[in-house]
N, C-alpha and C positions, 0 to 999 in steps of 0.2 A: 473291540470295534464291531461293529452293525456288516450283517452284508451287504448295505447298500453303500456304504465307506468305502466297503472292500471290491466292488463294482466299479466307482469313482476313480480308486485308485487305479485299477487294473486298466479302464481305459484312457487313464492318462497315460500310463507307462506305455500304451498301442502309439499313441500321438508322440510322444518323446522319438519311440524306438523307429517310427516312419517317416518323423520329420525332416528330413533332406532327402526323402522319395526314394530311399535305398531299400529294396525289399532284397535284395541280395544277401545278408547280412552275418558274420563269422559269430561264436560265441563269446571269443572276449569283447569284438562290438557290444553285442547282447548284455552283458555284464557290464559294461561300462553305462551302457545308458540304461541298465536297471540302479546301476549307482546313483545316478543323474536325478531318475526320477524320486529314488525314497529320498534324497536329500531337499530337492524339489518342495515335496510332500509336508517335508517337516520344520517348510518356511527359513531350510538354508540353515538351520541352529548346527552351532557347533557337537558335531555326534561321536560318541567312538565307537571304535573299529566293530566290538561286540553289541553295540549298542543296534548299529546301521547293519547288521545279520541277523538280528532278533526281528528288526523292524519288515527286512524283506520277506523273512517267512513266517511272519504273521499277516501281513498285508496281500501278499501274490503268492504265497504257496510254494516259494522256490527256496532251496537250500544256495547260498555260497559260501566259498570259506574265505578265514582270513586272509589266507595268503594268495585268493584270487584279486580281494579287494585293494592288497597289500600293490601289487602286480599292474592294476588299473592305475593306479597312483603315482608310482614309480614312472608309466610309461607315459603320464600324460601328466604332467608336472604343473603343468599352467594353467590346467582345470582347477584345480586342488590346493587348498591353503590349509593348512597341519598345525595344529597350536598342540597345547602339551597343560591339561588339567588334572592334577590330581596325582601326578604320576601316572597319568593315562591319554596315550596320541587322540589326539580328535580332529576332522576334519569337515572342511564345509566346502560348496562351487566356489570358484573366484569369481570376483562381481560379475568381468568380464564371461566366464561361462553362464551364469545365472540369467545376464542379460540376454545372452544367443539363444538358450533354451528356451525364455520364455518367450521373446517374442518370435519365435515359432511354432509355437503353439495356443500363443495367444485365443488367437480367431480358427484355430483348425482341432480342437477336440468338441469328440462326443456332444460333453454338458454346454456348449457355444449353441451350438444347432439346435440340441433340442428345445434351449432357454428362447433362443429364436422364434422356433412352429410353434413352442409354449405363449407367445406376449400376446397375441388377441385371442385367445382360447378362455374358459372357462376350465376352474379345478385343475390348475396348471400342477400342484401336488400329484393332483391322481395319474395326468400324463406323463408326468417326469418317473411317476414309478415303475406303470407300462412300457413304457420305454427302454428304461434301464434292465427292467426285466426281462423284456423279449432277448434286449443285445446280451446280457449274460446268459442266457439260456443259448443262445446261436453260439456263443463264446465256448460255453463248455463242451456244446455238442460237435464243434467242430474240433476242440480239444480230442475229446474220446475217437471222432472218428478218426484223428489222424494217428491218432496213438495204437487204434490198431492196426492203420496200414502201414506203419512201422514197427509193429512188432505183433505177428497173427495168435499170439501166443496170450496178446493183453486180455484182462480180462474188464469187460464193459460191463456196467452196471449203470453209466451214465444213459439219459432217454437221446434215444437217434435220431424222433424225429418229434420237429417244434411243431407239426400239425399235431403231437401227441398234448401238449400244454390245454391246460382249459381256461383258456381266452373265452369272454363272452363277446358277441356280437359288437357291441360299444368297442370293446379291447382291441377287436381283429380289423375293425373299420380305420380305430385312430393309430396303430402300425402301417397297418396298406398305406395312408395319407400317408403319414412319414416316412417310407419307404418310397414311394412316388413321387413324395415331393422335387421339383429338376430343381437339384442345386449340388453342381457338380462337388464343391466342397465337403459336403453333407455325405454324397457317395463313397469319398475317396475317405472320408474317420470312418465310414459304417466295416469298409475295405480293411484297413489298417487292424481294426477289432477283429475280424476274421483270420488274415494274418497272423495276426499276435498268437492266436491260439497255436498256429504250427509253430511258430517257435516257443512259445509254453512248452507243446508235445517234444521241441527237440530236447530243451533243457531237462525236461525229467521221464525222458528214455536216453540212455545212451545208446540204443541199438540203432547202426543205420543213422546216426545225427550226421557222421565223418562224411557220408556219403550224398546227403540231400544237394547233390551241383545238377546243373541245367543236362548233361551229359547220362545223368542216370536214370534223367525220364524220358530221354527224347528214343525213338524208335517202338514206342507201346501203339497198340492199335483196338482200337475202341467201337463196338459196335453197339449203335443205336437201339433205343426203344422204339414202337410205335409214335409214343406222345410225345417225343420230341420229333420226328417228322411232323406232327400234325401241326407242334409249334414253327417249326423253320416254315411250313408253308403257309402261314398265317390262318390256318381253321382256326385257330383258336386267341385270331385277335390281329391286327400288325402289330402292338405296340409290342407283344412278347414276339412275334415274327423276326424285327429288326433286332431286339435282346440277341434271342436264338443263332442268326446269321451272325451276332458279332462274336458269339461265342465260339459258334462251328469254326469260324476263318481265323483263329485262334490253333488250331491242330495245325493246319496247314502250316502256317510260321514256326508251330513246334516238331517241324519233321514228323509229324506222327499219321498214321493212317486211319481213317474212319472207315466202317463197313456198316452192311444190314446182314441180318443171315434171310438165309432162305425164309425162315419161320416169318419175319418179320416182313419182310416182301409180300410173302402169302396173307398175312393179317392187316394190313395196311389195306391190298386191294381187296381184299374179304369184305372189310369195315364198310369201304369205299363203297361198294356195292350193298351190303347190308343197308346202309343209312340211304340211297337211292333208291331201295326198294321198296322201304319204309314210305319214302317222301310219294313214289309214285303210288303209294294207294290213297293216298291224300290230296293229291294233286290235283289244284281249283284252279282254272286259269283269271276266276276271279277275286284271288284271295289278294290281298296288297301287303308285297313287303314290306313297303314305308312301314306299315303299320306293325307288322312284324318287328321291324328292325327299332323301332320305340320303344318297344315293351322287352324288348331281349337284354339283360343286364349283362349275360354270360355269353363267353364267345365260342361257340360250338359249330360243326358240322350244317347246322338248321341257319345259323346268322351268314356261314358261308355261303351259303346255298341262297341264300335271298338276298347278299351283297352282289352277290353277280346276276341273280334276277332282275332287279329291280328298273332299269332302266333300257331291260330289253322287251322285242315285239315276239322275240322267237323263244321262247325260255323253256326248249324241251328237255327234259331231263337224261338224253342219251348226249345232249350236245354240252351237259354240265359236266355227265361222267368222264365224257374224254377232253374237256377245260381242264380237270380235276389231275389225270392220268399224265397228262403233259406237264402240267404246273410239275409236279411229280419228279420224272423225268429229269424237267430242266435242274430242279432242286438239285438231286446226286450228281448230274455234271459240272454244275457250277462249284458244288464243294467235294469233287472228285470220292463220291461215295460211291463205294464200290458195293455189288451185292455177291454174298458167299453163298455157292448153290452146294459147295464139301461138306456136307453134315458128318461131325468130326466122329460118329457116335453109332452104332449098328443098330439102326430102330425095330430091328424085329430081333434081338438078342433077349430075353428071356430078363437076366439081369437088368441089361437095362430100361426096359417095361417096368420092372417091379420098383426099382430107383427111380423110376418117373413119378410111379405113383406115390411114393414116400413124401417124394417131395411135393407133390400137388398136395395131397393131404395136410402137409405141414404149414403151408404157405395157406391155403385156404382155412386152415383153424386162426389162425392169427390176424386174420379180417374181421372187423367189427358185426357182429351178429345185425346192426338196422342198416348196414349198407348193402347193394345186392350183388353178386359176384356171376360173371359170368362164368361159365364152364372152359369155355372154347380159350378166353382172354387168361385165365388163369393158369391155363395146361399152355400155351404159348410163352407164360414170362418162365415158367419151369423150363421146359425145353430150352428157349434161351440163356437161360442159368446155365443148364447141363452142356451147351455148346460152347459157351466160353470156359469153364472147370474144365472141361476137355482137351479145351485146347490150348490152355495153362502146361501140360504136362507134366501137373506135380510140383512145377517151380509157384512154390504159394507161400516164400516165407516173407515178404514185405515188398513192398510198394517198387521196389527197386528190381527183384529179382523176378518177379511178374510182369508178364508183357500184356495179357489181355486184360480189359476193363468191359464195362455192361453200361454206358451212360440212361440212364433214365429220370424221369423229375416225379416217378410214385415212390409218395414217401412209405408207406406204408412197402413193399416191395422189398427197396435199400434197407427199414429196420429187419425185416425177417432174415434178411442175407447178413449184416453183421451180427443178429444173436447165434447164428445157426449151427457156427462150427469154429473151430482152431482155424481157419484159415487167412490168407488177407481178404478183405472182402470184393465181392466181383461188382457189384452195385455200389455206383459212384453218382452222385447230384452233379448236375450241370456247376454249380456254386459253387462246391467241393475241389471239383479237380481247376475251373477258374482262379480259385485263389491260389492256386499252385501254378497255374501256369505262366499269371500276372507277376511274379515276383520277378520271371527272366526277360521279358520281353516290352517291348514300348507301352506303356499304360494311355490311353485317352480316354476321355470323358465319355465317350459311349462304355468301353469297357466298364469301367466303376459301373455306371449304368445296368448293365448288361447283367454284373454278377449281385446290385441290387436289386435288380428284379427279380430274379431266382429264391430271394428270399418270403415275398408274397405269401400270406395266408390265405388259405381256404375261409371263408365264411360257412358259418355253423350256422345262417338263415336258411330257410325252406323259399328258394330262389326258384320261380318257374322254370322247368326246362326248357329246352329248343323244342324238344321233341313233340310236349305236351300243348306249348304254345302255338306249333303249327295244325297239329289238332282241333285244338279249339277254333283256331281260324277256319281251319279246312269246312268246319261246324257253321257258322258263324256268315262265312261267306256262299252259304247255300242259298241263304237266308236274302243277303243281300249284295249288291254290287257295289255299295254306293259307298266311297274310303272312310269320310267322316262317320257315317254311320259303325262299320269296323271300327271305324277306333273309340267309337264312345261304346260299345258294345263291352267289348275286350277291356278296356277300362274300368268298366262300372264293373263285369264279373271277378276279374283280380282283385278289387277291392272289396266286394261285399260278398259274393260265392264262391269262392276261386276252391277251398276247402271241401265244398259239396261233389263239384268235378273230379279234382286231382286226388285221388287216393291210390294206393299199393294195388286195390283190388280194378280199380276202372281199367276196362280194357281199353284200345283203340276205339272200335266202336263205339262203345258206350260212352266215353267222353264225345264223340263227333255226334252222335246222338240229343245228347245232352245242353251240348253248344246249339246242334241248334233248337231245340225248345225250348233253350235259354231266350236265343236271338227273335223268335218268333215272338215269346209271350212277352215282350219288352218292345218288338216292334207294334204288336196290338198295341199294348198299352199308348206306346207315341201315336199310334192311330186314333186310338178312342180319345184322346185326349186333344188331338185336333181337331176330331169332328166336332168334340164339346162347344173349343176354340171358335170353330165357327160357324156352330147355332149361335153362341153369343155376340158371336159380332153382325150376326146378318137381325137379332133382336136388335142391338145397339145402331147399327146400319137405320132401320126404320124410324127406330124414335128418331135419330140425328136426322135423318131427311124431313121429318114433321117437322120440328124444331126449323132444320135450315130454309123449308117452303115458307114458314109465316114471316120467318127472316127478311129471305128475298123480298117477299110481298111490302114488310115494310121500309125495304130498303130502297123499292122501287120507286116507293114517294120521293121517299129522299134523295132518290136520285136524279128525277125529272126536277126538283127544285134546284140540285147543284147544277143541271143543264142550263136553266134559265140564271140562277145568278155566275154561272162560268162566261155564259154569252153575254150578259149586261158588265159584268168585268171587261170584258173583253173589247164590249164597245169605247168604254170607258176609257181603255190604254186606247186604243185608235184613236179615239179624240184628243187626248192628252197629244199624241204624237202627233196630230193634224196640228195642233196650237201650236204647241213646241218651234215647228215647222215654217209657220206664219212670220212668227217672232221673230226667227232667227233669219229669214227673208228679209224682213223688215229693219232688223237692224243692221243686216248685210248692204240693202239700201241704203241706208245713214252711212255709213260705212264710208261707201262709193262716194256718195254724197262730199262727204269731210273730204276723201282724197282729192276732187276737182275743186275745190271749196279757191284752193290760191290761182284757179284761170282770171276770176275775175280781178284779179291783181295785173297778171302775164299780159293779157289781150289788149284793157286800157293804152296799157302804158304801150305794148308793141307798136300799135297803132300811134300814138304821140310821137316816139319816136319815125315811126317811118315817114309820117309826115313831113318831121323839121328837115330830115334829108331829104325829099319829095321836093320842098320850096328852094331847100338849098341850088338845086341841081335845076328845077325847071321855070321856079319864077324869080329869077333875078333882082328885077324891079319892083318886086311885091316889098310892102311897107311891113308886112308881117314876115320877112324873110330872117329869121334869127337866126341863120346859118353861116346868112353872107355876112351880117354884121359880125357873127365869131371869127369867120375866119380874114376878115379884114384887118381883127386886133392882131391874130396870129401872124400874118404877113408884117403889119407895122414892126414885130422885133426885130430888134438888132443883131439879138445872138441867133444863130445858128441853133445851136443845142436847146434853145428855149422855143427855138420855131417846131425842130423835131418830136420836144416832147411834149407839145399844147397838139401840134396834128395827132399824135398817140391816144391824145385823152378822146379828142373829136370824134373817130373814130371806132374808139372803144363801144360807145355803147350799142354801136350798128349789131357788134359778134353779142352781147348779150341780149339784142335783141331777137335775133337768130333763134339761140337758147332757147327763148322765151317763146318760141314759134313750135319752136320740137319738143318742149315739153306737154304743149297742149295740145297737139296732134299727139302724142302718146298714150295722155286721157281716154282718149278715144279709139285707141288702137283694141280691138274684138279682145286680142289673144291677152294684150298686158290686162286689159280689162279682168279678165275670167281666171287669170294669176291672182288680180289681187278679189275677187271673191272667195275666190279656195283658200287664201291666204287667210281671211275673214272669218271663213266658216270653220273652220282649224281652229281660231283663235277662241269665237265664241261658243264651239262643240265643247272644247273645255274648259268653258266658264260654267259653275253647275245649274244655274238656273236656265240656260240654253241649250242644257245635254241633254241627247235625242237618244232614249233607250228602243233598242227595235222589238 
């Protein structure tokens, strides 16, 4: 089989052997679910006993025997279906177990996730190989490192450290992504792979396996690097800040004590100061963080420095030093770090002077000849070495029997301490002793988190410094005040000269030098190139005034003619609306007219009738008296009831005549009158040959 098979496999047996979140785990557990998985593996086929031994240690590298497998079998009965081929026992999962395993592991291995970050990518092959490659390389490295701190005696040949691998820039970018990716699922398989490895290392060391219980780590005490303080106080980023702190408060739950030594006290505020000094020869009150903090990929001392500048009036650099000294401070209180001022070690002893220098020497060859090493930082992580080995007193044979550790996150450091000697090693990763500490205590999704962060590559690009960048600015900002201009400055020279600036041999000065004759002969240029700007527009300016003077002139004609026909328009509507006006008088007239039209009906006849009652009442004897003659027939009745209803009729028409009196005074009433005009003009405003537009 391929070692990419053999990768496959191994982080499936990580997901088997974690799936119900038990990182606590005995070795016949361990055996049992490496049974689980090559059965798994081999699609569940009916296997025997020698068959499924061959297969685990060609596949994972592990020896079992029969009669452990025999053992597994026996005690778990219901797992396990037994046929018998050949004259030879064979066995396969019961459906039932086949079923439980797989759907928990279903959506929680490895090759799930990465196929996941792989579906909108390009060259999903090439990431799937990267991938698998980085996690077996962390696999085996954390195999060797455990296997020496279980037994000081192992001998390493395996690489200790995965900044040693040569990832190209592409490689290191799409691990970071993947590594970064939040998906707590994705942390917790990255976690389990890591895991796996210690108990790899327990199965093929027996030394010290009996002993790995929560009891034999607890009371160790662990004294800090620089660069993990510089992490817990966020200089070098929050997003590793908040990692750093979940990790630190991680000791505390494990009864364990954290320290600094002296050394480390003294190089922390050395640094501190160091990088203020720096900053204060450079210091522009005109230079702009924002701009700063754009261009800064990398989280340094210089991105701290100008995340707390930036939205201050007061931004002295004595008033940073003591933000810095107290941030500090609160740091060790809060996670009860205590500082060791007992240097275990007599620094004017002859002996160990010359052991100093052994070890500087050694440590300092095993650094990369194109990175630059400081003196002072190098002869500090020695010293540090020499105070924890000190104060081991000899007890150096495993992880158990040792109480002091050295946590630090240089990889380069930890390799030189695990090749150096027979002993257990003193330098331990933040991730390393993580994954040992997460196996006893509550797991949450920061954690995973936390210890997937640790894993992070260094970038092998030529990334601007802090340092270099605040330079150029410091440059830059002589030149000008003005922010946009910084930042197009600063832009355009990272992009197109950034390489003529930044070299090994440029000093401070000569880069601020540099920057700004950069900034000068680019601000000319934007000058010259405006003045050009505008000779051509004050050319352009003149002709457009020619051009727009003959314009005017002839627009003027035309304008004094749109005066005269806006005004003859205009007369025009006024007439219309005088007419309009007329008409609708006129027909409001008609109007009135038709409504008195039925007087000459009322009046007539009012008057006829008042009359007949007139003669009725005052001339008796008159020959035209046709009143007296009605009611003389009306008397002649006989009936009653016919006399009643003939006077009824007689009478009647007096009340309608009445009527006929008040409706023709109503005619003439002002107000009913000017009712029924508006009533009129209402009616005929919206008839449209009568509508009056104003």
């Amino acid at each position: 089989m391929t070692k990419e098979v053999n990768k496959n496999e191994l982080f499936r047996l990580a997901a088997v052997l974690y799936a119900d979140n038990n990182y606590e785990v005995s070795t016949k557990v361990i055996h049992r679910k490496i049974l689980d998985s090559a059965l798994l593996d081999c699609d569940n086929s009916d296997l025997s006993i020698h068959a499924i031994i061959d297969y685990i240690e060609e596949k994972y590298s592990l020896l079992i025997s029969e009669e452990e497998i025999l053992n597994i079998i026996d005690k778990y009965p219901d797992s396990f279906l037994i046929d018998y081929k050949n004259n030879s026992k064979t066995i396969c999962l019961s459906q039932k177990r086949k079923q439980l395993l797989e759907s928990k592991i279903k959506e929680n291995n490895i090759d799930f996730f990465i196929t996941e970050f792989s579906i909108e990518r390009k060259n999903k092959k090439h990431i799937k190989e990267t991938l698998y490659d980085f996690l077996y390389h962390m696999f085996s490295i954390n195999t060797a490192s455990f296997q020496k701190l279980l037994d000081k005696e192992k001998d390493i040949t395996n690489i200790i450290s995965i900044q040693d691998s040569k990832y190209n820039d592409e490689q290191i970018e799409l691990i970071n992504e993947f590594l970064n990716w939040d998906n707590e699922a994705k942390n917790k398989a990255i976690f389990d792979i890591s895991s796996y490895s210690l108990e790899y290392c327990l199965l093929t060391n027996k030394k010290g396996t009996s002993n790995f219980k929560l009891q034999n780590l607890k009371n160790k005490k662990f004294y800090l690097d620089t660069n993990v303080i510089y992490r817990g106080m966020g200089i070098n980023g929050l997003d590793r800040q908040k990692r750093t702190l979940t990790f630190l408060k991680k000791f505390k739950e494990a009864g364990e004590q954290i320290f600094l030594t002296r050394i480390t006290d003294e190089e922390f505020r050395n640094s501190i100061k160091f990088y203020i000094d720096k900053l204060r020869k450079v210091e522009n009150p005109k230079t702009s963080s924002k701009v700063f903090l754009e261009f800064r990929s990398l989280k340094d001392i210089h991105s701290y420095y100008h995340n707390w500048r930036k939205n201050k009036t007061n931004h002295n650099l004595e008033l940073f030093e003591a933000y810095i000294l107290n941030e500090y401070k609160l740091l060790l209180e809060r996670l009860d770090i205590k500082i060791d001022y007992n240097t275990p070690y007599n620094e004017e002893d002859k002996d160990t002077k010359e052991y100093i220098n052994d070890l500087y020497s050694s440590l300092n060859k095993s650094k990369p000849i194109d990175k630059p090493t400081y003196f002072q930082s190098t002869l500090n992580d020695v010293e540090n070495i020499l105070w924890v080995e000190k104060k081991r007193e000899g007890k150096v044979e495993n992880i158990f029997d040792t109480a002091y550790f050295f946590i630090s996150s240089d990889n380069l450091l930890r390799k030189w301490d695990f090749y150096r000697g027979f002993t257990t090693p003193i330098v331990l990763l933040p991730s390393q002793w993580m994954s040992i500490l997460l196996r006893y205590f509550d797991r949450t999704k920061d954690d995973f988190k936390s210890f997937v962060s640790f894993l992070n590559l260094r970038s092998n690009e030529k990334l601007i410094e802090g340092e270099k960048l605040n330079l150029i600015l410091a440059g830059i900002s002589e030149m000008t005040s003005d922010v946009e201009q910084q930042r197009y400055l600063v832009s355009n020279l990272i992009e197109k000269d950034f390489s003529k600036l930044i070299n090994i041999n440029s000093s401070d000065e000569k880069i601020i030098e540099q920057s700004k004759l950069y900034a000068k002969t680019e601000l000319e240029k934007q000058v010259s190139l405006l003045s050009q700007k505008v000779e051509n527009l004050e050319e352009e300016t003149t002709l457009k005034g020619q051009k727009v003077e003959a314009v005017i002139k002839t627009a003027k004609n035309k304008k004094d003619i749109n005066i005269e026909l806006e005004s003859d328009l205009k007369k025009e509507k006024e007439f219309n609306k005088n007419l309009k006006e007329e008409n609708l008088k006129l027909k409001i007239s008609k109007g009135i007219a038709k409504w008195r039209r039925v007087l000459w009906l009322y009046i007539p006849l009012s008057l006829i009738l008042v009359l007949i009652y007139i003669l009725t009442i005052f001339f008796e004897e008159s020959n035209i008296n046709i009143g007296k003659k009605l009611i003389q027939i009306i008397d002649s009745q006989t009936s009653d009831s016919m006399k009643s209803f003939l006077n009824t009729l007689f009478y009647l028409p007096l009340a309608g005549c009445g009527w006929m009196v008040w409706q023709s005074v109503n005619k003439f009433n002002i107000e009913k009158v000017n009712n029924k005009k508006k009533e009129l003009r209402e009616k005929y405003e919206n008839t449209t040959p009568y509508k009056i537009n104003g």
